[in-house]
OpenMM code with the backbone's topology and positions (N, CA, C; nanometers):
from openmm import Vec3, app, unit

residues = "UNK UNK UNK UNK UNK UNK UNK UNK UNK UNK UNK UNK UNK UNK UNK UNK UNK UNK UNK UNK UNK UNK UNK UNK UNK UNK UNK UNK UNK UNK UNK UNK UNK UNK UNK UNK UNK UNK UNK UNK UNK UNK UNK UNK UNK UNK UNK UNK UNK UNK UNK UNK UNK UNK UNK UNK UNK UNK UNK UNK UNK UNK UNK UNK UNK UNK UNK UNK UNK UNK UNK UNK UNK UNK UNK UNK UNK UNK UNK UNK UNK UNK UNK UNK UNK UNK UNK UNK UNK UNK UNK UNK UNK UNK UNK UNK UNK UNK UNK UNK UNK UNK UNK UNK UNK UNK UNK UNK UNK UNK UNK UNK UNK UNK UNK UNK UNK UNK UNK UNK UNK UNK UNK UNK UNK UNK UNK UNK UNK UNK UNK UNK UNK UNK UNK UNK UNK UNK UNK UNK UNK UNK UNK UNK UNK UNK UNK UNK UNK UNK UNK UNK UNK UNK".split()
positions = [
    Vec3(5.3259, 15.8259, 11.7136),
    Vec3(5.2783, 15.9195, 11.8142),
    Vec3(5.1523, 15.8615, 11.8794),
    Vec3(5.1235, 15.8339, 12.0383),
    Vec3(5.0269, 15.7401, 12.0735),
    Vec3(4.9323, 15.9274, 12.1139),
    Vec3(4.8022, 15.8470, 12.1491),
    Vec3(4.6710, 15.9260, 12.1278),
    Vec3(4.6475, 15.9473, 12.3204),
    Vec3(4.5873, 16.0349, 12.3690),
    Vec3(4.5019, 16.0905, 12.4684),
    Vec3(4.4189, 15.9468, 12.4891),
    Vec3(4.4287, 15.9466, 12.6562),
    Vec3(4.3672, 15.8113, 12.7271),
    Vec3(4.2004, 15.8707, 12.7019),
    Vec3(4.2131, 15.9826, 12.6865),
    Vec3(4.0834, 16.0611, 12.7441),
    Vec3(3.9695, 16.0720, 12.6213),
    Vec3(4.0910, 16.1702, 12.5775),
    Vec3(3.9853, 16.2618, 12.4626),
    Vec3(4.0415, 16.1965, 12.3436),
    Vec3(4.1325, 16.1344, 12.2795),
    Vec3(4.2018, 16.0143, 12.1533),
    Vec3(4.2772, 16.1545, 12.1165),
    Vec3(4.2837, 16.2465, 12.1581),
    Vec3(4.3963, 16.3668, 12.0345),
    Vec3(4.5328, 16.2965, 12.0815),
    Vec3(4.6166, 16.3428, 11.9516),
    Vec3(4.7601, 16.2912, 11.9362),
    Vec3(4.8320, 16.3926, 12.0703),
    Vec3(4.8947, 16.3036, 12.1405),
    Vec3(5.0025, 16.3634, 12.2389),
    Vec3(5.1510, 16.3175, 12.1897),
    Vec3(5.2412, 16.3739, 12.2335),
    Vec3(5.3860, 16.3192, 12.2562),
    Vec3(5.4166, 16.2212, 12.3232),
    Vec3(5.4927, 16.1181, 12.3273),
    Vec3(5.5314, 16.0267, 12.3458),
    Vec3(5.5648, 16.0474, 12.5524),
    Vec3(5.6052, 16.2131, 12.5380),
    Vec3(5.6797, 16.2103, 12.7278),
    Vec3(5.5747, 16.3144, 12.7336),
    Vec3(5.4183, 16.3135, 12.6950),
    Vec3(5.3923, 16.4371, 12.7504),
    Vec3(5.3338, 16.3742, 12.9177),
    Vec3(5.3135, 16.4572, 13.0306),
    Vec3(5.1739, 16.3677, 13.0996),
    Vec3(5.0845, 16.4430, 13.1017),
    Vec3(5.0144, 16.4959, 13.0247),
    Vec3(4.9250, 16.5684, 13.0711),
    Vec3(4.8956, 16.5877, 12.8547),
    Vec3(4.7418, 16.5696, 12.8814),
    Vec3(4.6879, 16.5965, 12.7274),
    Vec3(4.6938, 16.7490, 12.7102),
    Vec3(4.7486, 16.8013, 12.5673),
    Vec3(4.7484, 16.9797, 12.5227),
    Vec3(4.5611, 16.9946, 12.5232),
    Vec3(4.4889, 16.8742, 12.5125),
    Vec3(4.3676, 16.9518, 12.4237),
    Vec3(4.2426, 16.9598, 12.5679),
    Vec3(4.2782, 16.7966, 12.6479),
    Vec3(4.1473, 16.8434, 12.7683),
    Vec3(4.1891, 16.8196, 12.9119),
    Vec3(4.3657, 16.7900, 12.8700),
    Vec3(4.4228, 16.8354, 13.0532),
    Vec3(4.4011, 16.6998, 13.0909),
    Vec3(4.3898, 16.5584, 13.0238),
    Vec3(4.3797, 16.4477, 13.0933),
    Vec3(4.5341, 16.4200, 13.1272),
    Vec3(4.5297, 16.3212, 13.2365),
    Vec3(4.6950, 16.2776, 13.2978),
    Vec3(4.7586, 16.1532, 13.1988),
    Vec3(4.8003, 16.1625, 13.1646),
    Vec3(4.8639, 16.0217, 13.0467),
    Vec3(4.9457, 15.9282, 13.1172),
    Vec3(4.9090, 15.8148, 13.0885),
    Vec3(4.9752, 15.7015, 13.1532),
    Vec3(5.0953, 15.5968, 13.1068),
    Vec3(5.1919, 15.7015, 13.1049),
    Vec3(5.3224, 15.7098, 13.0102),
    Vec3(5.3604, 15.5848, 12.9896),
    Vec3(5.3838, 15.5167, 13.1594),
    Vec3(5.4365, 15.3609, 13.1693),
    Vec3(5.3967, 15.2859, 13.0740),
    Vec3(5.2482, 15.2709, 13.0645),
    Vec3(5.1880, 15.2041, 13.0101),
    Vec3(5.1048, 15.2083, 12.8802),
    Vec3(5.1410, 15.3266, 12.8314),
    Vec3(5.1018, 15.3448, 12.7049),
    Vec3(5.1349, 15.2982, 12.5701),
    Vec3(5.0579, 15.2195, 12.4810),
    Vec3(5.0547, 15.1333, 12.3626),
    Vec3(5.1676, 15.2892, 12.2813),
    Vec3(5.2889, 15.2249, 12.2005),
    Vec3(5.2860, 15.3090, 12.1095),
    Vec3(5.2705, 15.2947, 11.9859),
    Vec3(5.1682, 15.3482, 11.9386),
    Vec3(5.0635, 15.2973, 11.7830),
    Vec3(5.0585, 15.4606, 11.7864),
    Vec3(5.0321, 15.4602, 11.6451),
    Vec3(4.9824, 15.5113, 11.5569),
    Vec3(4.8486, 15.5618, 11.5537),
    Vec3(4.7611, 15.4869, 11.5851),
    Vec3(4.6533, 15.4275, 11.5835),
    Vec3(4.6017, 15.4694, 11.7266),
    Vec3(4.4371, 15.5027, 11.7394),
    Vec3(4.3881, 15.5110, 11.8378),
    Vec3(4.3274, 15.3785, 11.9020),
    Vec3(4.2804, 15.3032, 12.0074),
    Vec3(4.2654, 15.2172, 12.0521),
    Vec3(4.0990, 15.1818, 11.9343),
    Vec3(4.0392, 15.0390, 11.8964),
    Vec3(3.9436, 15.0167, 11.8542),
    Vec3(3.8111, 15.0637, 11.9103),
    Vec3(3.8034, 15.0566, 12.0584),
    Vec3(3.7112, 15.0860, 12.1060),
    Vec3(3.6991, 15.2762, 12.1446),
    Vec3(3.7164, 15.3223, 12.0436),
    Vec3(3.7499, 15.4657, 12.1202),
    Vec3(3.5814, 15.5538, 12.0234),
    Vec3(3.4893, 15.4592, 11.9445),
    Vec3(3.3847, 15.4942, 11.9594),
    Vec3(3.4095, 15.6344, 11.8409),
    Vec3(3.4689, 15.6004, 11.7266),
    Vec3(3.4911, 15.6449, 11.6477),
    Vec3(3.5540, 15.8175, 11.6834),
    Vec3(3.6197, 15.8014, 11.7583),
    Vec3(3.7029, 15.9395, 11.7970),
    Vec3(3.6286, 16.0592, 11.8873),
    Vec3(3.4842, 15.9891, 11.9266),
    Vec3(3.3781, 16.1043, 11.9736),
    Vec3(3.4247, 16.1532, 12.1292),
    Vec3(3.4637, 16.2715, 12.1622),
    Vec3(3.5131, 16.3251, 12.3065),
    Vec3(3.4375, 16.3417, 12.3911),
    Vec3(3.4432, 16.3075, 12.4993),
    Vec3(3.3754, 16.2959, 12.6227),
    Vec3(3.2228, 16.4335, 12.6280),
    Vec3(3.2755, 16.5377, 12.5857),
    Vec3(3.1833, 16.6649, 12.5682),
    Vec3(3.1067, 16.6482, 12.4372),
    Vec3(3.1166, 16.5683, 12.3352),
    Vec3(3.0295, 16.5999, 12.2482),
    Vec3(2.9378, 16.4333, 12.2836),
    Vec3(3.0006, 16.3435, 12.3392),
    Vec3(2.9307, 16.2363, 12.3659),
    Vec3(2.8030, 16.2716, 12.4618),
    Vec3(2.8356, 16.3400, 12.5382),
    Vec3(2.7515, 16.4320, 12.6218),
    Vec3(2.6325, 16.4832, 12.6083),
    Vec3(2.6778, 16.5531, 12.4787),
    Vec3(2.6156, 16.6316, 12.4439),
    Vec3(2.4997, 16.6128, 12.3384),
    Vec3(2.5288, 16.4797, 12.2449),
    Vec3(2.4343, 16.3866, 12.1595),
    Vec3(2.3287, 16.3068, 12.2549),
    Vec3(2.3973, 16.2862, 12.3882),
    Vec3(2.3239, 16.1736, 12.4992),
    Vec3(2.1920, 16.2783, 12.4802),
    Vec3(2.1608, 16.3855, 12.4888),
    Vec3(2.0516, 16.4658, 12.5206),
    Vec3(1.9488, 16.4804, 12.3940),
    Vec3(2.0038, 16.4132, 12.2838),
    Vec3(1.9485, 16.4378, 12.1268),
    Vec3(1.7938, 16.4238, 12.1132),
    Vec3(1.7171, 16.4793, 12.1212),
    Vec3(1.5941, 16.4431, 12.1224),
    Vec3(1.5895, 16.3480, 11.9425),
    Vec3(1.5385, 16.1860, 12.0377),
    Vec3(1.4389, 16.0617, 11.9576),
    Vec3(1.6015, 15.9986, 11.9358),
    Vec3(1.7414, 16.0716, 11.9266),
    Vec3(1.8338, 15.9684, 11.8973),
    Vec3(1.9250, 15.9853, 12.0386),
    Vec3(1.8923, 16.0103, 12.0952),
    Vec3(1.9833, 16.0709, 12.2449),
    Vec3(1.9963, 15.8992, 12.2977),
    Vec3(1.8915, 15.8261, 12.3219),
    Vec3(1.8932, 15.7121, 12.3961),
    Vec3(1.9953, 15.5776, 12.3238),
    Vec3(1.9753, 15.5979, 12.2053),
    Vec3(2.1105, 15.5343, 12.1455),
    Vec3(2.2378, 15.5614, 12.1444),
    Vec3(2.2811, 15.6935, 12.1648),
    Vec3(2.4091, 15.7539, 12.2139),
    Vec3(2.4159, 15.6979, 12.3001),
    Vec3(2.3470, 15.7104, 12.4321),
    Vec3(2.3312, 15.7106, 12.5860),
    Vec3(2.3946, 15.5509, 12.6143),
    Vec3(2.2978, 15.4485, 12.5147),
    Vec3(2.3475, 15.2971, 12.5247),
    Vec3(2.5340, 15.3085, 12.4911),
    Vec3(2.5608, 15.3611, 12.3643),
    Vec3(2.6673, 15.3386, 12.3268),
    Vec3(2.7770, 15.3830, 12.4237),
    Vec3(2.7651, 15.5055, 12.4988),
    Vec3(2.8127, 15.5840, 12.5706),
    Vec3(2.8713, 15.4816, 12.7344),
    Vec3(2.7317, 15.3846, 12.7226),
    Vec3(2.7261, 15.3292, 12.8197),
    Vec3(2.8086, 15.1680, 12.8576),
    Vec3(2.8064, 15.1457, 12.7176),
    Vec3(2.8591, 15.0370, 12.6748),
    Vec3(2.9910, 15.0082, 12.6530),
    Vec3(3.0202, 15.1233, 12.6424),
    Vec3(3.1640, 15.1989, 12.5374),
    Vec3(3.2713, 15.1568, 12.6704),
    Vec3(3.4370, 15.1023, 12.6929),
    Vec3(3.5276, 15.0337, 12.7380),
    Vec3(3.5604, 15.2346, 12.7491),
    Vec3(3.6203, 15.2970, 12.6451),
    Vec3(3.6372, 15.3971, 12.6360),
    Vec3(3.6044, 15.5101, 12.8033),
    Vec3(3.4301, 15.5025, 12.7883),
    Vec3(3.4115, 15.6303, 12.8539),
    Vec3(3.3750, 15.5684, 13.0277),
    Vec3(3.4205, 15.4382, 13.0334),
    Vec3(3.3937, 15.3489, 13.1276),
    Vec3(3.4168, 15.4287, 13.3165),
    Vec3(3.5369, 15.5086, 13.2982),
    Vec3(3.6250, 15.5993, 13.4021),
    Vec3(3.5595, 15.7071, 13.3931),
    Vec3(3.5063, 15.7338, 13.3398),
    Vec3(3.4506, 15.8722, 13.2713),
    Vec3(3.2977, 15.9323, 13.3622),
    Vec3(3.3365, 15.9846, 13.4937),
    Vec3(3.2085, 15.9959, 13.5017),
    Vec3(3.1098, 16.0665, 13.5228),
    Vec3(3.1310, 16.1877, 13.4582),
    Vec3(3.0499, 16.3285, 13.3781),
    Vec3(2.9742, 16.2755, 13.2521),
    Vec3(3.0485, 16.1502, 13.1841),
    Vec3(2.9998, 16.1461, 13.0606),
    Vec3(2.9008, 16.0521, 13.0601),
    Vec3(2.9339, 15.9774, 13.1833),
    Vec3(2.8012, 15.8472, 13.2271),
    Vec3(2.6847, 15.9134, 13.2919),
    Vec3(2.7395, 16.0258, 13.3895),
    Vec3(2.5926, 16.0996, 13.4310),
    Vec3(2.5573, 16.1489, 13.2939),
    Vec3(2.5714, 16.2269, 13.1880),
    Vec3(2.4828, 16.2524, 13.1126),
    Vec3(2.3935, 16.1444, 13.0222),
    Vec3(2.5532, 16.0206, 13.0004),
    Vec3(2.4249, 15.9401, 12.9331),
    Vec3(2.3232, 15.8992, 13.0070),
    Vec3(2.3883, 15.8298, 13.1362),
    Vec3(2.2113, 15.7798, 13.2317),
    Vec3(2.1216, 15.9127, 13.2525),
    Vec3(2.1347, 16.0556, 13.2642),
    Vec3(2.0672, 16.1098, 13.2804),
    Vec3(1.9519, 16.1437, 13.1448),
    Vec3(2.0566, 16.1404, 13.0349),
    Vec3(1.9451, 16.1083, 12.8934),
    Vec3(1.9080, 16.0384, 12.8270),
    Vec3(1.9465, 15.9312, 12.8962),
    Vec3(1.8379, 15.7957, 12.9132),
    Vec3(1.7296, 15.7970, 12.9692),
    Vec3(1.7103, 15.8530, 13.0847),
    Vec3(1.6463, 15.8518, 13.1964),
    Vec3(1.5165, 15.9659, 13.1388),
    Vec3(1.5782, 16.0793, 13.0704),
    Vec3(1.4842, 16.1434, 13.0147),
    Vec3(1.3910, 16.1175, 12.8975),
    Vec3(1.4816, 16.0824, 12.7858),
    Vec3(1.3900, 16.0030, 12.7028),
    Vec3(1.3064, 15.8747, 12.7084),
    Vec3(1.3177, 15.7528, 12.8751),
    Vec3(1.2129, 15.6796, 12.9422),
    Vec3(1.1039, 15.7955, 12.9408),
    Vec3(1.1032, 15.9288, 12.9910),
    Vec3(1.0010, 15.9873, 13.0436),
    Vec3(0.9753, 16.0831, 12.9346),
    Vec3(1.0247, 16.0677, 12.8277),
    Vec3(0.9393, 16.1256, 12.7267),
    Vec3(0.8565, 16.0383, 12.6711),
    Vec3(0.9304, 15.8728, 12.6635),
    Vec3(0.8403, 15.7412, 12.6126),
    Vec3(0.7221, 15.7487, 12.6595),
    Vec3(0.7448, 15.7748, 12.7657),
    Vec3(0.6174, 15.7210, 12.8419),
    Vec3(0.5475, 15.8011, 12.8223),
    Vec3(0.5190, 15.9811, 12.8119),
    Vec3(0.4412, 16.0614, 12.7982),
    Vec3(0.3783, 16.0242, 12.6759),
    Vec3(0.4684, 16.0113, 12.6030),
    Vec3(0.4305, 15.9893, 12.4043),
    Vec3(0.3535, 15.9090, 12.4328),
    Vec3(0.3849, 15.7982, 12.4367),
    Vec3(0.3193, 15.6871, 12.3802),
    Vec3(0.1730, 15.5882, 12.5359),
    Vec3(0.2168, 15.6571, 12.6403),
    Vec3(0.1240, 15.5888, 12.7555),
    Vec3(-0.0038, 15.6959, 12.7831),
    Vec3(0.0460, 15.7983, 12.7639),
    Vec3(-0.0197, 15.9372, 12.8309),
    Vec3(-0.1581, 15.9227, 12.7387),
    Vec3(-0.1290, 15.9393, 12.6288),
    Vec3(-0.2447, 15.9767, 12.4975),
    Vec3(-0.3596, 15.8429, 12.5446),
    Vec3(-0.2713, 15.7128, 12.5987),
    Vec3(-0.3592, 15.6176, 12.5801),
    Vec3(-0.4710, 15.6181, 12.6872),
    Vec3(-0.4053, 15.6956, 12.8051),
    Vec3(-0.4763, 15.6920, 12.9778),
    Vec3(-0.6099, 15.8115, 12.8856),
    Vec3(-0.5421, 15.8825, 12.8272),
    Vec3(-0.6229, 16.0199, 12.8205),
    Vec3(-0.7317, 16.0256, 12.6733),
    Vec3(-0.7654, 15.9004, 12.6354),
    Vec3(-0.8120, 15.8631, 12.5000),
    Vec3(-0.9508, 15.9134, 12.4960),
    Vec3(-1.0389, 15.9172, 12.6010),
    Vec3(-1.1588, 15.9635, 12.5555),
    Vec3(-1.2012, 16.1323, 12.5659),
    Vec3(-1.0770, 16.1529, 12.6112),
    Vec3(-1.0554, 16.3578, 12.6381),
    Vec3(-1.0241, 16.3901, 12.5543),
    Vec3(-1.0493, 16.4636, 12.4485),
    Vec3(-0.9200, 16.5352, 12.3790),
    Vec3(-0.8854, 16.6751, 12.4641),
    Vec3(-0.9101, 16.7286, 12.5158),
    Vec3(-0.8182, 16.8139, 12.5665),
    Vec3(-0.6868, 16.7968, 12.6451),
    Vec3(-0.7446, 16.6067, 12.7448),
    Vec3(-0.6159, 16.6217, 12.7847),
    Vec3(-0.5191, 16.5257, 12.6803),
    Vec3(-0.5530, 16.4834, 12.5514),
    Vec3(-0.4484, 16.4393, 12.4882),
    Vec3(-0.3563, 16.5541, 12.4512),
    Vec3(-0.4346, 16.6590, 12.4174),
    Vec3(-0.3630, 16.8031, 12.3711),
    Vec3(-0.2747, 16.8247, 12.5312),
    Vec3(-0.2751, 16.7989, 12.6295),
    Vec3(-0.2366, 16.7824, 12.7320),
    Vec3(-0.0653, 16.7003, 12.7245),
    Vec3(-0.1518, 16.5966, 12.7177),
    Vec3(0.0067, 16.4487, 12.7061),
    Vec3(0.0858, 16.5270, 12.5929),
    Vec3(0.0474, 16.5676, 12.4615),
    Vec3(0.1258, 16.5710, 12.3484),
    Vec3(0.2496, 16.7154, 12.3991),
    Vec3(0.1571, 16.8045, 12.4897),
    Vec3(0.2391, 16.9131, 12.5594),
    Vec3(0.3422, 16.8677, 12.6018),
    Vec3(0.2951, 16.7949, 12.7092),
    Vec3(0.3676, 16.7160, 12.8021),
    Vec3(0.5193, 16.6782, 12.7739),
    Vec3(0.5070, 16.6210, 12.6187),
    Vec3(0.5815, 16.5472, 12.5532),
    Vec3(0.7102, 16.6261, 12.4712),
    Vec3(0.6162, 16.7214, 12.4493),
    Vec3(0.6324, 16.8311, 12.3721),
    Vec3(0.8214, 16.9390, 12.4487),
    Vec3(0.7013, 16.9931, 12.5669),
    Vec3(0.8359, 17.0133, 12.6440),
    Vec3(0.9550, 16.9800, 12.6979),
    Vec3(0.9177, 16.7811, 12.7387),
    Vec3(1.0500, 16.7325, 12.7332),
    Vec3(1.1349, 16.7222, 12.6308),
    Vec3(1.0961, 16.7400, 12.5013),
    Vec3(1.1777, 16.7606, 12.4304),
    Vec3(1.2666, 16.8845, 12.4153),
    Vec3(1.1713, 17.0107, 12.4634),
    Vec3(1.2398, 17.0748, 12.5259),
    Vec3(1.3459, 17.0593, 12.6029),
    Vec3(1.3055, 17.0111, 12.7270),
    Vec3(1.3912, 16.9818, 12.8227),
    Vec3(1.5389, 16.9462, 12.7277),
    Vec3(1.5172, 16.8485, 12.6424),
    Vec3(1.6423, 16.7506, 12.5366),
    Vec3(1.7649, 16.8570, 12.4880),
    Vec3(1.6972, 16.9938, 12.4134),
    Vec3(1.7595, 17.0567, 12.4020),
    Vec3(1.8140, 17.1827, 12.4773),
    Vec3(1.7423, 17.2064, 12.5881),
    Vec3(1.8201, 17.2575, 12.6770),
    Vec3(1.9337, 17.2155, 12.7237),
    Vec3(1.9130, 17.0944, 12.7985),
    Vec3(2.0299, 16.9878, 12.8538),
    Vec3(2.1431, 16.9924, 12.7516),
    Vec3(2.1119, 16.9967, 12.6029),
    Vec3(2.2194, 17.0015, 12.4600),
    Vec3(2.2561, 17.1459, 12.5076),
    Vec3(2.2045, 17.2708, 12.5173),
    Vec3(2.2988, 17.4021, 12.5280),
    Vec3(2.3817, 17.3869, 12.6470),
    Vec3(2.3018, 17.3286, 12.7881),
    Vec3(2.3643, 17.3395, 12.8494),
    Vec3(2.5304, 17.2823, 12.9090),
    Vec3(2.4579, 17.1535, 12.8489),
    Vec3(2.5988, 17.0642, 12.8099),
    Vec3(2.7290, 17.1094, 12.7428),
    Vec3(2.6472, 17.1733, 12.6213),
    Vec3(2.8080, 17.2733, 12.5237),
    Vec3(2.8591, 17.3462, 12.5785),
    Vec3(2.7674, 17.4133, 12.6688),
    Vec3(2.8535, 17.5108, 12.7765),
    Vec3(2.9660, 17.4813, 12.8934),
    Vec3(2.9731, 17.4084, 12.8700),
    Vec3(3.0134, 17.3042, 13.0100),
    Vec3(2.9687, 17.3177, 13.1566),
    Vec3(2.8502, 17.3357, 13.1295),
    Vec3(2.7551, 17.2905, 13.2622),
    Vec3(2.7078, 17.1426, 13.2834),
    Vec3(2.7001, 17.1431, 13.4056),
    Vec3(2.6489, 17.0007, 13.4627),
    Vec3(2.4739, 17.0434, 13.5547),
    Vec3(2.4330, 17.0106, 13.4759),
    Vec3(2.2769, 17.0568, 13.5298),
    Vec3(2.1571, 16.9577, 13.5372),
    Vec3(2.1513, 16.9243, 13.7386),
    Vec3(2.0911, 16.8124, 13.7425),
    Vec3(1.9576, 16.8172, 13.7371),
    Vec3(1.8744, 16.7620, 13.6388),
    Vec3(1.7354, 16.7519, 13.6521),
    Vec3(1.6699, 16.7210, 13.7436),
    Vec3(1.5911, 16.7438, 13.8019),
    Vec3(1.4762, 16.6919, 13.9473),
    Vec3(1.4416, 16.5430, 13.9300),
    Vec3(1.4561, 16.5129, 14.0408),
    Vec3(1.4629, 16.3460, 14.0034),
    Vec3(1.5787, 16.2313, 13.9347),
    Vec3(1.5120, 16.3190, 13.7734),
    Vec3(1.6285, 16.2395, 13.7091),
    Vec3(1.7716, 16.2587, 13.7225),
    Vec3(1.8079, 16.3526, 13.7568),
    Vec3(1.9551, 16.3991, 13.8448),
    Vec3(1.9971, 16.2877, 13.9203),
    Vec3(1.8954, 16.2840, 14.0311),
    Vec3(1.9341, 16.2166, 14.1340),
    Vec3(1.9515, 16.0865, 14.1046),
    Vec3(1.8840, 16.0233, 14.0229),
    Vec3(1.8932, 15.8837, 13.9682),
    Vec3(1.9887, 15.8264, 13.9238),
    Vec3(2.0551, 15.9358, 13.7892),
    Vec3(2.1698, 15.9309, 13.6852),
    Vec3(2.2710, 15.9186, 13.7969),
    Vec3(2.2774, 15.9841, 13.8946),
    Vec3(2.4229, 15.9977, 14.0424),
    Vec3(2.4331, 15.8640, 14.0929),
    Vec3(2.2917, 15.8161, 14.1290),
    Vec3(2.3031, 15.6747, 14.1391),
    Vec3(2.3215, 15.5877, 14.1317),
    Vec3(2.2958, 15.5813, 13.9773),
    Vec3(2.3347, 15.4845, 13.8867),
    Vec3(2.4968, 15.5043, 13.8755),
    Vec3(2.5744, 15.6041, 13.8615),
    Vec3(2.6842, 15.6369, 13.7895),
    Vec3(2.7704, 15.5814, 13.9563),
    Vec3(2.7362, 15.6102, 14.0275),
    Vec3(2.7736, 15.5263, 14.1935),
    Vec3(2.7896, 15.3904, 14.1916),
    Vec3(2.6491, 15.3515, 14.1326),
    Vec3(2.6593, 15.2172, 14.1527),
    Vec3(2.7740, 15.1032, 14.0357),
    Vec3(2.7710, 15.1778, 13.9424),
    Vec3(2.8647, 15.1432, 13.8531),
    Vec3(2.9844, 15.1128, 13.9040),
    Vec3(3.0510, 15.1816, 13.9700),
    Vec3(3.2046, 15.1803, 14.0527),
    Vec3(3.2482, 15.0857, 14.0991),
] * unit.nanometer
topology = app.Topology()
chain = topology.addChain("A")
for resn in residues:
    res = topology.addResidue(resn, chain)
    for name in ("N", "CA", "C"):
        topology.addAtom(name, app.Element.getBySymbol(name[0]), res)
């Protein structure tokens, strides 16, 4: 029984269309194994790949894998989220670790940067509810960037 181009769940041999996320199956040409393809990124579906991209401190390693991945290559809801939580955790880096340094002889505004920092992590897990929900919700800026990037890819 060969696997979903999309999401790896087991389909039928004549289905075209996946039971679990409605992808189109590419009957002609479909391997018939057993077996899901090697690169399928240990079985992870386009929505939960998504949805780790946003992980606050491990999101940006998803985001690479996501990015890297042969798998989610066509995929491109799942590339805007990883470049978009990529893009966010750059701008949490930078708060963390640049902000405190500009702001070293203040402490109020380090209590400032650490906010700063603080809320994008926020931001991390918002983007995670919003994602489970199946919303697509573009951040200011970084929205526009992730579209860009996911353009220029093509």
């Amino acid at each position: 029984m060969p696997f979903c181009v999309q999401c790896g769940s087991k389909v039928a041999d004549d289905d075209a269309f996946c039971a679990q996320c409605g992808a189109r199956q590419d009957i002609a040409g479909r391997a018939k194994t057993d077996k899901p393809k090697k690169d399928d990124v240990g079985g992870l579906s386009p929505r939960t790949a998504s949805i780790l991209c946003y992980a606050p401190w491990l999101g940006w390693i998803v985001s690479i894998i996501v990015l890297a991945s042969q798998r989610f290559r066509g995929d491109r809801m799942t590339r805007f989220h990883a470049f978009q939580g990529l893009y966010l955790f750059a701008l949490y880096f930078i708060s963390d670790e640049f902000l405190p340094q500009i702001f070293m002889f203040s402490h109020p505004s380090r209590i400032i940067a650490k906010m700063v920092a603080l809320a994008l992590v926020g931001v991390g897990v918002l983007m995670m509810v919003k994602t489970s929900q199946g919303e697509t919700f573009h951040l200011p800026v970084l929205g526009e960037l992730a579209d860009k990037s996911v353009s220029e890819q093509r």
